[in-house]
C-alpha positions in Angstrom: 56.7 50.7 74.3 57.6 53.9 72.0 54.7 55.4 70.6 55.2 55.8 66.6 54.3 59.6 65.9 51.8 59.5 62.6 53.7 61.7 59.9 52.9 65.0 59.1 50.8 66.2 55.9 53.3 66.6 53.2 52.1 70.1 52.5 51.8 71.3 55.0 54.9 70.2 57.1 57.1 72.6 54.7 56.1 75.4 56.9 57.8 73.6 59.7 61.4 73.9 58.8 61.0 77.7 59.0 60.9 77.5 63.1 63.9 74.9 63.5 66.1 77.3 65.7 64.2 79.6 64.9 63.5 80.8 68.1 64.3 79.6 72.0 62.9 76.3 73.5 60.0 77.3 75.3 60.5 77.2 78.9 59.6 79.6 82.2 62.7 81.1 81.2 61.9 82.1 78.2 58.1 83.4 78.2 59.5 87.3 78.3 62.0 86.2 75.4 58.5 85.0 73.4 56.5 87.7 73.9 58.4 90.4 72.3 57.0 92.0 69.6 59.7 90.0 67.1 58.3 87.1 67.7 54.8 87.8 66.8 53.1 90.0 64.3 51.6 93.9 65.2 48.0 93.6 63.4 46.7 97.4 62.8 43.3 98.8 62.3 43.7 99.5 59.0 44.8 95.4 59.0 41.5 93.9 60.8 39.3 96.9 58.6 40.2 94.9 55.5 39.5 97.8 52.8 36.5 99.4 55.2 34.6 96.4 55.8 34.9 96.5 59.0 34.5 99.2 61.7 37.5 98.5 64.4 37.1 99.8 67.6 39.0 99.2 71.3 35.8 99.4 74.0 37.3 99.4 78.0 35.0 97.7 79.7 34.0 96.8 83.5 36.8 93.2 84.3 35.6 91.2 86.9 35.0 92.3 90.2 37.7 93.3 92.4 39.8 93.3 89.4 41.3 96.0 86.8 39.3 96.6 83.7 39.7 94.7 80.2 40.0 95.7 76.7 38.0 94.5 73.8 38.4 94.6 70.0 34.7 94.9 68.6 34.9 94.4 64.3 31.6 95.0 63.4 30.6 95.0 59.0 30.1 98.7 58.5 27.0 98.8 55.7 25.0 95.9 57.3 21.8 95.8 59.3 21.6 95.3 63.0 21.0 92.9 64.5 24.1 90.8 63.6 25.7 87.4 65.0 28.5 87.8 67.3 31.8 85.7 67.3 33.4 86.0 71.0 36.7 85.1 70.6 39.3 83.9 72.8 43.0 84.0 71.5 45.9 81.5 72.1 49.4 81.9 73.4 50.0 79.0 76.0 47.9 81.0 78.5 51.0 82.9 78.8 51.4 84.7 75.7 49.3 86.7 72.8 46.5 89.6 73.0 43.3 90.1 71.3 44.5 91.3 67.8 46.5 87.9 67.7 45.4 85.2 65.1 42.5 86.8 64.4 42.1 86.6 60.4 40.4 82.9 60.4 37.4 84.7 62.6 37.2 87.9 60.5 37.0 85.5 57.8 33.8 83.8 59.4 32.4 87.5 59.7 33.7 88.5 56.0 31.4 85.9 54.5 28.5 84.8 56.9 28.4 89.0 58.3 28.9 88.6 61.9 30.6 91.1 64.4 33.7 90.0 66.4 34.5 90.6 69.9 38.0 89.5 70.6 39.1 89.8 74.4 41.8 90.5 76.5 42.5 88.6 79.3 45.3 88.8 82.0 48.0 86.1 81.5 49.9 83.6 83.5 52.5 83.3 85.3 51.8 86.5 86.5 47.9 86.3 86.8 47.4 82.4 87.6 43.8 81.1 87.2 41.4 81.9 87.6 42.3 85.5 86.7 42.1 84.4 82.5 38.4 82.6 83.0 37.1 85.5 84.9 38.4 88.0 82.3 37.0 86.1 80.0 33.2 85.8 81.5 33.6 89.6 82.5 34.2 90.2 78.5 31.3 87.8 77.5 28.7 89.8 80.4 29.8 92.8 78.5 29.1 91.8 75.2 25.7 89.9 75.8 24.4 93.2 77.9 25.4 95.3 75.5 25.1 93.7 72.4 22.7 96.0 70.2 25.1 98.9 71.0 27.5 97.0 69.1 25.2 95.8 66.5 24.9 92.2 67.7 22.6 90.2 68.9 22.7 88.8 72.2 20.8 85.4 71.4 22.8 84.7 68.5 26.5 84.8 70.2 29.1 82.1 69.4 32.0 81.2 71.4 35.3 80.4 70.0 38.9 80.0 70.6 42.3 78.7 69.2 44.9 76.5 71.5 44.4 78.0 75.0 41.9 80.1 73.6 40.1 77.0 73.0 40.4 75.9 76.2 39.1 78.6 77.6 36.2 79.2 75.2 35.4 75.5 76.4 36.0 76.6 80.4 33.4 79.6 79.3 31.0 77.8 78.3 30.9 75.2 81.4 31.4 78.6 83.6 28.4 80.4 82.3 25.9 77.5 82.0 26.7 77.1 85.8 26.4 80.6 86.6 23.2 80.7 84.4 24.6 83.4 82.6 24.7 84.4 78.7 23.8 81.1 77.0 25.9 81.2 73.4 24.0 79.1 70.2 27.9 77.3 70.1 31.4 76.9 70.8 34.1 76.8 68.5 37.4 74.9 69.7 39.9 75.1 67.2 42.8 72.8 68.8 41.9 73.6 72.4 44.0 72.8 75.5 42.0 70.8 77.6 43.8 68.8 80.0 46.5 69.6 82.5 47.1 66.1 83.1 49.3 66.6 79.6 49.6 62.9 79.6 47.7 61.4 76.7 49.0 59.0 73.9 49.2 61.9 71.7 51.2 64.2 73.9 54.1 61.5 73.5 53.5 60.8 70.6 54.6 64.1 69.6 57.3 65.1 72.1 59.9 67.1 70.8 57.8 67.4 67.1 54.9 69.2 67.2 54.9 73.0 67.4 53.6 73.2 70.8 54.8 69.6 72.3 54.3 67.9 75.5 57.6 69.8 77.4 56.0 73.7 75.9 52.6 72.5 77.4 53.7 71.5 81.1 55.2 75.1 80.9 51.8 76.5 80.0 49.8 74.9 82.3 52.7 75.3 85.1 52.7 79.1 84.7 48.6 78.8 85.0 48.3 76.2 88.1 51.5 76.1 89.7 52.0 73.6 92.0 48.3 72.8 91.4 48.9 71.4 87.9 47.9 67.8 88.1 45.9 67.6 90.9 42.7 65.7 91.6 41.0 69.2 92.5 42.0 71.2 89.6 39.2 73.0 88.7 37.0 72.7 85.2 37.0 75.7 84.4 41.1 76.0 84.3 41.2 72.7 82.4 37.6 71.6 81.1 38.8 68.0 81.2 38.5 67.8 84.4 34.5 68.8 84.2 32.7 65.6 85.7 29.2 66.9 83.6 28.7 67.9 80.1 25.7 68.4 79.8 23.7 71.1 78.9 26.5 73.0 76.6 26.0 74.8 73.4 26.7 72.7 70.0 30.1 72.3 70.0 32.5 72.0 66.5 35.7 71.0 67.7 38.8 70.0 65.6 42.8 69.2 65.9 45.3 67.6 63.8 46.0 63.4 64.0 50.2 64.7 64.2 49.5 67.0 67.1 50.0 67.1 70.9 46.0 68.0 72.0 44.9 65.3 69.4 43.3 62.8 72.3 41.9 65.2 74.6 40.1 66.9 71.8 38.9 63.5 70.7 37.9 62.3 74.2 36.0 65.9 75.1 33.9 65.6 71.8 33.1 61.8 72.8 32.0 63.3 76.2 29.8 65.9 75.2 28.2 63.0 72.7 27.8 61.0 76.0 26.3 63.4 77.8 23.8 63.8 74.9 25.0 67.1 74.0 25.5 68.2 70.2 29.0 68.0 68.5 31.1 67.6 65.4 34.4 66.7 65.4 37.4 67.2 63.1 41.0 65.4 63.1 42.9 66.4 60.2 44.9 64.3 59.2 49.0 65.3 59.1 48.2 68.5 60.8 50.8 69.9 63.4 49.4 72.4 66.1 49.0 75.9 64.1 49.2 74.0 60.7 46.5 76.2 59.0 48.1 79.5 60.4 51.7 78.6 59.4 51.0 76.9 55.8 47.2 78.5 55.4 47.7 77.8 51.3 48.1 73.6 52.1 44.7 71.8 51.1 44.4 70.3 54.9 44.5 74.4 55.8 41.8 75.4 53.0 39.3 72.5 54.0 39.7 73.1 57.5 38.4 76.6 57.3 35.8 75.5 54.8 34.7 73.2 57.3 34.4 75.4 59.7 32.3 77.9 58.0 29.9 75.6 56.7 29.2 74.7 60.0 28.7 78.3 61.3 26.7 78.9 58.8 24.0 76.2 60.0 24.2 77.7 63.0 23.7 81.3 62.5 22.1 81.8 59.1 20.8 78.7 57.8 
């Protein structure tokens, strides 16, 4: 039987008609086509230093072992006191596309008002660098930023990490990856719309075949360019698709949320009832209407302006409260 898709919020859904035809079906053809600077917006310093409240920096640092070095965007607030809270972040893109000055205004946000320092990093992307080469990037840039944290003005028992669409995913794979390595424990994990779950098979992903930004036919070509021949597997690891992770316990609070008219609806919902199971500590969000990107695309639309209020309130019972 067809699965009804639910509708889209009104308001929001406007933005959508800007990308029909807009640009190419994504496909493994076309992953060079969408990464070209056209398709995505060049963020400067003087951009993410929003009137000199932030200092911007680029910090090389050490990548994982064996492997070539990584590059991380540190803005820290330039009149306040150390020690502050840090906000690692993870970007999205598909695991294919995207670097770390990409959708990076809803964290700066969370430091504008709560006074955090960001660290957003770089990892290597697929299909060229399969997994695990984004995870390890990933831990290498978290290692970094824990050891280092006062040089930055952060503090290293105070660090959050967070994560939009496949950054999500992987700021969910991080914190499975370093509470098995027993490495830097963050207070929390932020998983805005995360891709979970290679499997790509839920209600929700046919629900919104051929509607929602990233649908179920962009997604097998993420997680394709990530796994190969692997996607789908019984032995693909957790920390490529943390759905997959058999234990859930001992993870940081976790504040998850997705949109009810979006592909990574279901495993968003089912990861949040895991972590509940596990008796870990969560709170979840499905906005109702919301496409994937809603809040980035139509950021004025009420659903966009409670989402991020919802976020922050919840930050700030984390970090300052």
């Amino acid at each position: 039987m067809a699965l009804t898709p639910p509708p889209f919020d009104r308001e929001a859904a406007a933005a959508l008609a800007v990308f029909d035809g807009s640009f190419p079906p994504f496909t493994s053809d076309t992953i060079t086509e969408h990464r070209q600077p056209g398709l995505a917006q060049v963020v400067s310093d003087e951009q993410l230093g929003r009137d000199g409240f932030f200092t911007v920096e680029d910090r090389t640092v050490p990548g994982p072992e064996g492997a070539p070095d990584i590059s991380l965007l540190i803005c820290r607030p330039t009149t306040s006191a150390s020690p502050l809270p840090v906000v690692f972040y993870i970007h999205g893109g598909g695991m294919v596309m995207g670097d770390n000055r990409s959708t990076l205004d809803v964290v700066l946000d969370w430091a504008q008002e709560l006074d955090a320092v960001v660290v957003s990093v770089e990892y290597r992307l697929a299909p060229e660098h399969p997994h695990p080469a984004p995870i390890e990037d990933v831990y290498a840039g978290l290692l970094w930023t824990a050891e280092h944290a006062d040089e930055i003005g952060g503090d290293a028992e105070r660090i959050v990490v967070a994560g939009v669409s496949a950054g999500g995913g992987l700021a969910a794979a991080l914190a499975l990856l370093t509470r098995d390595r027993k490495g830097p424990r963050p207070i929390g994990q932020v998983l805005m719309s995360p891709m979970l779950d290679d499997r790509n098979d839920t209600p929700s992903a046919h629900q919104m075949a051929g509607l929602d930004l990233w649908d179920r036919a962009a997604n097998e070509t993420g997680w394709n360019a990530l796994l190969g021949a692997r996607r789908g597997a019984a032995d693909v690891s957790p920390y490529a698709a943390p759905a997959r992770a058999e234990d859930l316990s001992g993870l940081p609070p976790a504040f998850l949320d997705v949109g009810s008219a979006e592909t990574f609806r279901d495993e968003a919902v089912t990861y949040a009832s895991r972590i509940w199971q596990a008796g870990g500590v969560g709170e979840l969000h499905v906005w109702p209407g919301g496409f994937h990107g809603f809040e980035f695309n139509a950021p004025q639309a009420a659903i966009s302006v409670a989402t991020r209020a919802a976020r922050v309130q919840w930050l700030r019972r984390l970090l300052v409260e």
